[in-house]
C-alpha positions in Angstrom: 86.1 65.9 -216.2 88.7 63.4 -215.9 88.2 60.0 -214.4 90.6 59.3 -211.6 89.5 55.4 -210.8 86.5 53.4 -211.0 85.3 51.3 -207.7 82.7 49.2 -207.1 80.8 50.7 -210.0 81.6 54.3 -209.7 83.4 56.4 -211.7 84.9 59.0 -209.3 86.4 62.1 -211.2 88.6 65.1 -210.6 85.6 67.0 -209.0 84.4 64.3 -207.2 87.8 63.9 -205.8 88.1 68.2 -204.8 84.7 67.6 -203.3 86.1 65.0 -200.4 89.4 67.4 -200.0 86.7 70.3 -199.0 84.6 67.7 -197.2 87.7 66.4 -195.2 88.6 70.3 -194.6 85.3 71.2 -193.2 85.3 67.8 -190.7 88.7 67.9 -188.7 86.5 66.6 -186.4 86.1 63.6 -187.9 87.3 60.3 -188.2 87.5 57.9 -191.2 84.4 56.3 -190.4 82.7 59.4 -189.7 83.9 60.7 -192.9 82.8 57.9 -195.0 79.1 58.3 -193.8 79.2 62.0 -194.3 80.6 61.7 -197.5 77.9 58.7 -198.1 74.8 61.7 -197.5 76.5 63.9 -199.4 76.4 62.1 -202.6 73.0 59.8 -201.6 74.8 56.6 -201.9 72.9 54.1 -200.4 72.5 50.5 -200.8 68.9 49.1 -202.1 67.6 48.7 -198.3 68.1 52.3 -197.8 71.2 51.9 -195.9 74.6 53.6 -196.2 77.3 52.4 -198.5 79.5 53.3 -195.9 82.1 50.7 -195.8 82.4 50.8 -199.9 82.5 54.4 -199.2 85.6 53.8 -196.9 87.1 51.5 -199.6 86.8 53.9 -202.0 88.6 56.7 -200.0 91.6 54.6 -199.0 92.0 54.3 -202.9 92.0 57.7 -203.8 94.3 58.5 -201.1 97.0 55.5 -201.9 96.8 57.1 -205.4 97.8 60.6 -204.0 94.4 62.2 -204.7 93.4 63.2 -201.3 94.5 63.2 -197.6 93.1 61.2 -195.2 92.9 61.8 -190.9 95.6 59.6 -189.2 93.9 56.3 -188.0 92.1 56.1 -185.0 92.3 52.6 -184.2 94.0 49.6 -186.0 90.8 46.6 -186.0 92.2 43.1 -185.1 93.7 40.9 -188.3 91.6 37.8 -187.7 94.8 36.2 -190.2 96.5 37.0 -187.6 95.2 34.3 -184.6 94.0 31.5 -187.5 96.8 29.3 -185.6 96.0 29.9 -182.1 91.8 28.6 -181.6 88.7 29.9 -181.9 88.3 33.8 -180.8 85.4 35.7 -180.8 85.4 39.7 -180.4 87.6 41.5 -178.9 90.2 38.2 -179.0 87.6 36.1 -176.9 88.2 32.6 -176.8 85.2 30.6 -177.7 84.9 27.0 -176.6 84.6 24.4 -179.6 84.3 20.8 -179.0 85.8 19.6 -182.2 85.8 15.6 -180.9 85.5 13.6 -184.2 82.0 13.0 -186.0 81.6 11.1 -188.6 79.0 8.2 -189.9 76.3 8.9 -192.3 74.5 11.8 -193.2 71.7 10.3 -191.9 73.2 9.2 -188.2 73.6 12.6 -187.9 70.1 13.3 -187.8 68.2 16.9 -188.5 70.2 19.9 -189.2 69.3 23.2 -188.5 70.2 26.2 -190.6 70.5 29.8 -188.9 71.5 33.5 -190.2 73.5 35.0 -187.9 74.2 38.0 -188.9 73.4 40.8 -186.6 73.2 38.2 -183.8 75.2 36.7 -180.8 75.9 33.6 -183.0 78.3 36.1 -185.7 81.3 36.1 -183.3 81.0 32.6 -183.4 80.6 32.1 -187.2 83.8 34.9 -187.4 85.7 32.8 -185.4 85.5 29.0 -187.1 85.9 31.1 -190.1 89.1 33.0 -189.7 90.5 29.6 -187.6 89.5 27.2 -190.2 89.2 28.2 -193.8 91.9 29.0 -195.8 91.0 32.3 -197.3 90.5 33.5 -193.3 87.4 36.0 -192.4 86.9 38.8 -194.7 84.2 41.0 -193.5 82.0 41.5 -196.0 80.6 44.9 -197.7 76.6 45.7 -199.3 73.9 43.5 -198.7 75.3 40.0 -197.2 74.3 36.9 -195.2 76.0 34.9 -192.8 74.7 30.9 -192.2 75.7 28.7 -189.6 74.5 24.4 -189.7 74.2 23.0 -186.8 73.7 19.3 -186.0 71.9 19.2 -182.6 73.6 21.8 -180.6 77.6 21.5 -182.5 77.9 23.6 -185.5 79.4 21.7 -189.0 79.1 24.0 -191.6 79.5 27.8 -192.3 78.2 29.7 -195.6 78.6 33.4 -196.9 76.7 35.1 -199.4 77.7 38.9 -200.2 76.1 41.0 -203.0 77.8 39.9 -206.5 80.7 41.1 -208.7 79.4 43.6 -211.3 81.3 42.4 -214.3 82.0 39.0 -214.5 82.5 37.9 -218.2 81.1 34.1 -217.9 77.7 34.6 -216.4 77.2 37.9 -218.0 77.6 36.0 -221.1 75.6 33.1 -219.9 72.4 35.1 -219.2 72.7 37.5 -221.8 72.2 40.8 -220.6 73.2 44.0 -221.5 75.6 46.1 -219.3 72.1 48.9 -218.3 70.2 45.4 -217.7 73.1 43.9 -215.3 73.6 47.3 -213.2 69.4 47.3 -212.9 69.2 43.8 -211.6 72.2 42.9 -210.3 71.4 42.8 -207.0 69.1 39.8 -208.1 72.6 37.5 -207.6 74.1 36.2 -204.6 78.2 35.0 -204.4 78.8 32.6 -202.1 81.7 34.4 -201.0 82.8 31.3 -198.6 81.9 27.5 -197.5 83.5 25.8 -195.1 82.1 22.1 -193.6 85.1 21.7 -190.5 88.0 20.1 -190.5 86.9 17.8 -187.9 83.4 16.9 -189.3 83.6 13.5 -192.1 80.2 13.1 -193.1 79.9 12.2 -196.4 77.4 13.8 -199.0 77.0 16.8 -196.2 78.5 19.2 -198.2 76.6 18.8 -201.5 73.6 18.4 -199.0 74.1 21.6 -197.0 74.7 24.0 -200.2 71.1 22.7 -201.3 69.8 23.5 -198.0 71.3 26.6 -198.2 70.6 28.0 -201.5 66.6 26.7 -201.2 66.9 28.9 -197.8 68.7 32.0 -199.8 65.6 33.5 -201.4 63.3 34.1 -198.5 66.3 35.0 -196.0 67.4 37.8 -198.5 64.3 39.2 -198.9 63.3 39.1 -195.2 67.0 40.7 -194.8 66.4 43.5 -197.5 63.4 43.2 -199.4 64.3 41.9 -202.4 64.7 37.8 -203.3 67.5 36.7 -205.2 67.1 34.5 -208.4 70.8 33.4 -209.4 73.7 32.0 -206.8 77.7 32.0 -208.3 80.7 31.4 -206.8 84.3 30.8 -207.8 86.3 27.5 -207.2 90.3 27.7 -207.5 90.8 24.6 -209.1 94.7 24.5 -207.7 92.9 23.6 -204.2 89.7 21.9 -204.9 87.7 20.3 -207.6 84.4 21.9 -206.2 82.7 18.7 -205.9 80.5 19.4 -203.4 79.3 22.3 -205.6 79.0 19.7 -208.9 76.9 17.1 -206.8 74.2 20.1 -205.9 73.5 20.9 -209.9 75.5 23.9 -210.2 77.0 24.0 -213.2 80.7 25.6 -214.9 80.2 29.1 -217.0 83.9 29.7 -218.0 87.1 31.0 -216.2 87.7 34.0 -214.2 90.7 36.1 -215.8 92.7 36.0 -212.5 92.8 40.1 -212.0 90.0 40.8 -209.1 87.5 42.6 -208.7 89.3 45.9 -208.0 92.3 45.4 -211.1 93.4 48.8 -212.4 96.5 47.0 -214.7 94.7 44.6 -217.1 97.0 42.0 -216.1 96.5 38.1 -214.3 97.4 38.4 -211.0 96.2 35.1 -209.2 94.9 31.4 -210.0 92.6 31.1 -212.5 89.3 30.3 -211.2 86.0 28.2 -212.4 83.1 30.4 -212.5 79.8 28.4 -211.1 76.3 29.5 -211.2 72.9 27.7 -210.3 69.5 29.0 -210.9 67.6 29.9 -207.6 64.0 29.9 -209.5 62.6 28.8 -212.8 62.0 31.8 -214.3 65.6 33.5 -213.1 66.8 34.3 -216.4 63.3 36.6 -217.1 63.9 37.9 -214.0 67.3 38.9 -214.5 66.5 40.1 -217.9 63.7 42.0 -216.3 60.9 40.4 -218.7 59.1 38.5 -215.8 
């Protein structure tokens, strides 16, 4: 059988691909979205909570049919570009306007007294965490796929900093070299690492030391939240810092430490070739004992 693509970690072939033309066939019916979650209980493919890989599965589809491999249904609705209203406030769902008071605060960590740190996904709070994300950092809101966690900081009742944490790239070269493991040992246990996918303290908010302080918070927090969010901990936290834009300071101050150098093709690269910055690679350890754990020795 002849592999067509690989995405996110499987290898879909020429009779995987005849499969979803007779799937699409026997659904008319059916919409993208539908489609993805039939084709999800067809093949069992379901993320470690139980739940369907449906939006991977989605991904997935688009790619076979950009590549000519199958037909998909017209679209049925075209979601919102949250690029697309970064210059014009704060919106919520549905294009919502939410009211931010962004009035200056600065001072010392300490004048701004006890922070509070809440996961909002799956609660009212996300359309405000969509919002200051796609308005305020530069990469914009992505929403993310597989097991993920959203954190909003408060100070007293404002909000100052945002952090997301998605499930981690399969093959990344620096930290699979860095803990050693073999390519069966990473696919076992790699959902034992968590990207912090993005960070963003607001524009309006100069605090000093908040941002190293925050990402401690954060990442003592991560453990617990994941496994009360899908039943497993995490052991290991990475991220990537495009040194063109930042130093990652913030992420230096709060002990993580450098692994190498991304090769600048993403996640998805079918051409072998740098497309984009070079980025650090940044890992800290979320345990003592991660590396066993990872290993699957503990």
């Amino acid at each position: 059988m002849e592999i067509l693509l690989r995405y996110r970690g499987r290898a879909v072939t020429t009779t995987d691909a005849h499969f979803i033309r007779a799937l699409i066939a026997a659904h008319p019916e059916q919409s993208r979205r539908a489609l993805s979650a039939t084709l999800c209980e067809a093949w069992d493919w379901r993320q470690d909570n139980g739940a369907l890989r449906a939006m991977v599965c989605r991904g997935l589809m688009l790619a076979l049919a950009r590549a000519g491999h199958i037909t998909l249904p017209p679209k049925r609705r075209t979601p919102p570009n949250p690029l697309g209203v970064r210059t014009s406030g704060v919106v919520g769902t549905g294009g919502t306007p939410l009211p931010i008071d962004t009035t200056p605060l600065t001072g010392s960590l300490r004048a701004l007294g006890a922070l509070t740190l809440v996961s909002v996904r799956r609660t009212p709070q996300e359309a405000l965490f969509k919002g200051l994300m796609a308005a305020y950092h530069y990469l914009g809101y992505t929403q993310p796929v597989g097991e993920h966690l959203k954190f909003l900081v408060y100070a007293g009742t404002r909000p100052v900093a945002l952090g997301a944490w998605s499930s981690a790239p399969r093959h990344l070269g620096p930290r699979d070299r860095f803990l050693g493991w073999s390519p069966a040992v990473r696919r076992q246990n790699i959902g034992g690492i968590a990207y912090n996918t993005r960070f963003l303290i607001l524009p309006w908010v100069q605090v000093p030391h908040l941002a190293s302080h925050v990402l401690a918070r954060m990442t003592r927090a991560l453990p617990q939240m994941w496994a009360d969010a899908y039943g497993h901990p995490v052991y290991w936290a990475e991220t990537f810092v495009d040194t063109t834009r930042y130093r990652g300071t913030c992420y230096h101050a709060a002990n993580w430490q450098v692994l190498g150098q991304t090769q600048g093709r993403g996640k998805d690269d079918q051409t072998h070739q740098a497309n984009r910055s070079l980025k650090d690679v940044l890992g800290l350890p979320l345990c003592r004992d991660y590396r066993a754990r990872l290993l699957g020795v503990a």
